[in-house]
C-alpha positions in Angstrom: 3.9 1.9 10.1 5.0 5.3 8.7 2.4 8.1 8.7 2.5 9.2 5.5 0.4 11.9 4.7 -1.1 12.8 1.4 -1.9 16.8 0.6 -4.9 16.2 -1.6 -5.0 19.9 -1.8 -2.0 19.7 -4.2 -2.1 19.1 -8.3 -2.2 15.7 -8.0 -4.7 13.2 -9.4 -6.5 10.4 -8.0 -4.4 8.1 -9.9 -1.4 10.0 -8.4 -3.0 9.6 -5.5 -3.5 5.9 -5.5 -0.1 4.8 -6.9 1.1 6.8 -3.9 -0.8 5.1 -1.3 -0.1 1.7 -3.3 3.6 2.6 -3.3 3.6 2.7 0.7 1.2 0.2 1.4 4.1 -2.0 -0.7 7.3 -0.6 1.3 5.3 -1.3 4.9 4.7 -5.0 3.6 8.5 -5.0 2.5 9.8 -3.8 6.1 7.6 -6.1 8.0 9.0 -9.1 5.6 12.4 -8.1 5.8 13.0 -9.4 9.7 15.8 -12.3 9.0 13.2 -14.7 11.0 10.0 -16.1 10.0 7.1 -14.0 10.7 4.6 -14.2 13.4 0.8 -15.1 13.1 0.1 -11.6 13.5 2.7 -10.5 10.9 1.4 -13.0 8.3 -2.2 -11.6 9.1 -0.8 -7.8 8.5 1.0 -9.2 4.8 -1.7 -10.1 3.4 -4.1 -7.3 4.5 -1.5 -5.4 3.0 -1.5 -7.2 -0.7 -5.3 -7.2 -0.2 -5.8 -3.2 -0.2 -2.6 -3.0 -2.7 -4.8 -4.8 -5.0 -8.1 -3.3 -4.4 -6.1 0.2 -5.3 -4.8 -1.6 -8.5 -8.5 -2.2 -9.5 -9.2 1.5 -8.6 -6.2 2.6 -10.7 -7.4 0.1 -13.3 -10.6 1.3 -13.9 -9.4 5.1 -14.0 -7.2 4.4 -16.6 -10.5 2.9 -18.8 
């Protein structure tokens, strides 16, 4: 997985912030799909902890946009 690192010491927002994180969490779940085989147990395992914290930042996101 990429170590992406976010300056929170910048101008940007929490809901910058969260699109960001939501943006890679996406693209990591993309590169493990894209293998040209079926995925492993472990693989399948990672996917869908990915989509789970993607959506969890969607509710955050959600909610600061109320």
């Amino acid at each position: 997985m990429s170590e992406a690192r976010f300056d929170t010491a910048t101008n940007d927002n929490p809901e910058d912030l969260l699109k960001r994180a939501a943006q890679t969490l996406q693209s990591e779940s993309g590169g493990i799909q894209i293998q040209g085989r079926a995925l492993t147990e472990e693989e399948m395992t990672r996917v869908k902890k990915i989509e789970a914290a993607v959506e969890l930042i969607n509710q955050a996101l959600a909610q600061l946009e109320d």
